[in-house]
N, C-alpha and C positions, 0 to 999 in steps of 0.2 A: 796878787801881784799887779802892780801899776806898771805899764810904760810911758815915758813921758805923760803922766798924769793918767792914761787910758787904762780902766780896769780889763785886766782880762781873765779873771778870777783866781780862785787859790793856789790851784794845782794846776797849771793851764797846760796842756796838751798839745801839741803845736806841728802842724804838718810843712819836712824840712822843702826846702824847694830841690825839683829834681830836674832836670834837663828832659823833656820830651814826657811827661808824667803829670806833674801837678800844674795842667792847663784848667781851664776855668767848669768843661764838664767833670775832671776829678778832683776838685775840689770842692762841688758842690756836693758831691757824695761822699766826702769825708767828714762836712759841714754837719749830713745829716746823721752821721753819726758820730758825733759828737766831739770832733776837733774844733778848739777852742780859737786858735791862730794859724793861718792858713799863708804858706808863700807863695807866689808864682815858681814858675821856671826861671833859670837866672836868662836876663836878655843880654847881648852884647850892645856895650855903647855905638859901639863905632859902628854897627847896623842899625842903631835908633835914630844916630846921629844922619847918616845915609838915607832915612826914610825906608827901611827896606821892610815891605808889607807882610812878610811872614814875622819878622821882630816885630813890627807895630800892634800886629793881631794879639801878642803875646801880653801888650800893657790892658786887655780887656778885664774887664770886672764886673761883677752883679751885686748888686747891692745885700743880695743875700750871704754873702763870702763874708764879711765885714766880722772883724777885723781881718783886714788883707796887707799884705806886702807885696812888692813887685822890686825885684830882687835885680843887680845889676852887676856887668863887669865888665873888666876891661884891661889898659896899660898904664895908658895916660890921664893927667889928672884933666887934662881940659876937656879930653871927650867926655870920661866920667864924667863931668861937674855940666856939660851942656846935654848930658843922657838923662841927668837926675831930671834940670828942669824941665826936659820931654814927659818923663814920669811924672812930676807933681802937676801939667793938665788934668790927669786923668782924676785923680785924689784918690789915692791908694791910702791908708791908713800910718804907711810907712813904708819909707825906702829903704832897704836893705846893699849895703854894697859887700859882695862875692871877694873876698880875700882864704876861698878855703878851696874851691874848685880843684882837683889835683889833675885832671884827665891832661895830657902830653899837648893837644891842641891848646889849652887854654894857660895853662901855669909854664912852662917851655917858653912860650912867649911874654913871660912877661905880666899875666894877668891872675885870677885866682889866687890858687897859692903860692902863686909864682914869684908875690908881693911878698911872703914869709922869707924870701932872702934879700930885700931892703925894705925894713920897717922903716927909715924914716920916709920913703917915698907913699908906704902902706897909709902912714900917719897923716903925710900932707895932703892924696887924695882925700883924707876922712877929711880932716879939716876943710878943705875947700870946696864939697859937696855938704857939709853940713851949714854954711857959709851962704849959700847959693841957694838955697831952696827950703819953705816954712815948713813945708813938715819933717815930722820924725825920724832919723837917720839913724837905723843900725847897722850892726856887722857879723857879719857869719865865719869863721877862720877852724884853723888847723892849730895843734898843740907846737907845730913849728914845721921847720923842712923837712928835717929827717933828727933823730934820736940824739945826733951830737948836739942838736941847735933849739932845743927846748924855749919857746922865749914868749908863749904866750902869758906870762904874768906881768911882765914887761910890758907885753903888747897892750894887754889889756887897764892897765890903768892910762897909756900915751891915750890909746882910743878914747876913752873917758873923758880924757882933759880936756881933745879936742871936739867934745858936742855928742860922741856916741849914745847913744839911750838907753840901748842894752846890749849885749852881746852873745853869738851863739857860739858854742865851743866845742867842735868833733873832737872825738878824745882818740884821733893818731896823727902822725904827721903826714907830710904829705910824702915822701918814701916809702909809705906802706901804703899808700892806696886805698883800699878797702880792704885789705888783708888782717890776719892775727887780730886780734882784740882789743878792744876802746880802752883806754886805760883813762879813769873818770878820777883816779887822784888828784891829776894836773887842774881839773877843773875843780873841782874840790877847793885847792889851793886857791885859785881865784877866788871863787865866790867866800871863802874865809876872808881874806886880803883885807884889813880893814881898810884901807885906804878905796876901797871896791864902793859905790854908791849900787849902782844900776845894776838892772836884774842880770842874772845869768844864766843862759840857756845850756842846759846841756844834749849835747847828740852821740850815737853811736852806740849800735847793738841793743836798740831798746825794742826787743822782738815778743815779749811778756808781758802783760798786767805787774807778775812780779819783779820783774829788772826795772818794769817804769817806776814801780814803788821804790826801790834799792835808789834809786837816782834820788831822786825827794829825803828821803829817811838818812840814808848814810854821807851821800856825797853833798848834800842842801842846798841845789841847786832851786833855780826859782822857776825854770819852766823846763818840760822836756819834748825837746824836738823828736818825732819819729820819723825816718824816711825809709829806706826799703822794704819794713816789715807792712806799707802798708799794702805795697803791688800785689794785688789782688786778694786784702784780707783788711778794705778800709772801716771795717767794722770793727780792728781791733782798737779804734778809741774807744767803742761804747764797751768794750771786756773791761778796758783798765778802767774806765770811770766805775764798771759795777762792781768791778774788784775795792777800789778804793772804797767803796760806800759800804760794803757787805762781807766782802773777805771770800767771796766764793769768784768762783771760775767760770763764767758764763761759755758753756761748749762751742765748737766752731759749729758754722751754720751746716747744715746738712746737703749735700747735694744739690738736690730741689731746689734750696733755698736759693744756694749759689747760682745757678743757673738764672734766677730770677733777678739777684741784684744785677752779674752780669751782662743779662738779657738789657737792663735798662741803664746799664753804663756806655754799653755797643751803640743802644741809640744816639743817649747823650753825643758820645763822640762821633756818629755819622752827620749828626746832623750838626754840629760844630766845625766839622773839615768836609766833606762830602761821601759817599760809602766805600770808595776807596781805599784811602787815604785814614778814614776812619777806621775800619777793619786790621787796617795793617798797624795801627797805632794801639790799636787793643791786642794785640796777639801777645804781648809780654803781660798784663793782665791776664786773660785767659792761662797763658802754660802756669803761670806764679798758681794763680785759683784752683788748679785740679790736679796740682803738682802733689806727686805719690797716691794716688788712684793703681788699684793694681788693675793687671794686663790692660793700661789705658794705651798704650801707643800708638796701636793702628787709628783710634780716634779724637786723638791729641793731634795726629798731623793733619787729618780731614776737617778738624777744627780750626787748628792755624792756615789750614790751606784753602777754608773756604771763598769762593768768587764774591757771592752778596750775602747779606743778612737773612733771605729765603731758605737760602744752603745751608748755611749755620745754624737756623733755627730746628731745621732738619736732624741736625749732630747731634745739638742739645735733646732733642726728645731722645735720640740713642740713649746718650747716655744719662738721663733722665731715668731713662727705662731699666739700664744696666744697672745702674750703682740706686736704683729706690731706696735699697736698707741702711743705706750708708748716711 
């Protein structure tokens, strides 16, 4: 699969952007196993546009992430359009503009999927941020608002017209939220569309080596985004890659193991935001990673509740020690 000319291989694998999650040290540990296309966290324009230092930290990049996205949102087309040229300083691979966001702070006002109830304003920001800035411009969206108002096939060829690259396509709308099941017909539909040129990404509920294969085989999409499944499991890109090559099931890591990647994600992230700040950033990674451990409890909250990395490292040996055979 090409984007705007960029290879990024057959089956490209693609980590979704997550709000507070896919900052630059997880993403680097996604990288190493084996995600192909990597997004940031979506930023807000109108704190890019502000100069405000915790959005600006978020346009950071290593040249090892490559291919990268740095992912944007907003209301208005002109902050958009002066967010973007903020972003293309840095030379991200490609801009991504947030038209899928459902959470009530962001789509309520106006922004994410907020856009899904005026697509021609959806359209004109694409247009005028494609307009405004040389690199590559894609879109990440919802199958529409809610169930009566279906209208990403519509959406997606407007986007098209106006300069999109490629396009990523959650398969619910934005009345379910994260709720009930990704329905990948809709996208389906897309990426058949002959009138369709540019890739088409699909997202939603890709938790298997097998559902990422079903995506590819039945529904033909051209690349598939993973996001939740990878909090605290970002080695399941290298399962599905060995799936795809082999047909077996590479086991999850064992305890020990876990502890180890973990050990060296905690750092990443302290030493990224400060040990704080970093620890409290990791706690949703941690519960995700030892989640269903039996009689873990008492040590599940000594973990999330640890003060420094000292303390924790402490836990770790616990349960290091508890769960060996596991």
């Amino acid at each position: 699969m090409k984007v705007a000319g960029k290879e990024m291989g057959e089956r490209p694998l693609i980590l979704a952007p997550m709000e507070d999650v896919t900052n630059p040290p997880f993403r680097k540990f996604c990288k190493k196993y084996g995600a192909d296309w990597l997004y940031s966290e979506f930023v807000s324009a109108d704190a890019l546009v502000r100069s405000v230092n915790k959005s600006l930290k978020k346009l950071t990049i290593d040249e090892c992430e490559r291919p990268v996205t740095i992912q944007i949102y907003g209301r208005y087309v002109d902050s958009m359009v002066e967010a973007a040229r903020i972003v293309e300083q840095v030379q991200p691979d490609f801009i991504d503009i947030n038209f899928g966001c459902p959470v009530k702070r962001v789509a309520q006002k106006g922004a994410g999927a907020g856009l899904l109830r005026d697509v021609p304003l959806m359209v004109e920001m694409a247009k005028e941020i494609v307009r405004a800035v040389r690199i590559p411009v894609t879109a990440k969206t919802r199958l529409g608002w809610d169930s009566e108002h279906i209208l990403i096939e519509d959406i997606a060829e407007r986007l098209q017209d106006v300069g999109i690259q490629a396009l990523a396509i959650h398969g619910r709308t934005r009345a379910q939220m994260y709720t009930g099941e990704a329905d990948w017909e809709p996208i389906a539909r897309v990426k058949n569309n002959p009138r369709i040129r540019i890739p088409i990404l699909g997202n939603g509920d890709i938790t298997s080596p097998q559902k990422a294969k079903e995506a590819f085989d039945k529904y033909g999409v051209d690349g598939v985004m993973i996001g939740r499944a990878t909090i605290g499991r970002p080695w399941i890109f290298q399962q599905i890659k060995h799936y795809f090559a082999t047909g077996e099931i590479l086991p999850d890591l064992s305890v020990a193991e876990q502890i180890e990647v973990i050990k060296e994600q905690i750092l990443l992230s302290v030493d990224w935001i400060d040990e704080v700040r970093g620890l409290l950033h990791m706690r949703r990674h941690m519960a995700a990673m030892f989640k269903g451990l039996p009689h873990f409890r008492e040590l599940r909250i000594r973990m999330l509740q640890a003060p420094s990395v000292e303390e924790l490292w402490k836990v770790f040996d616990e349960i290091r020690e508890r769960y060996a055979e596991i």
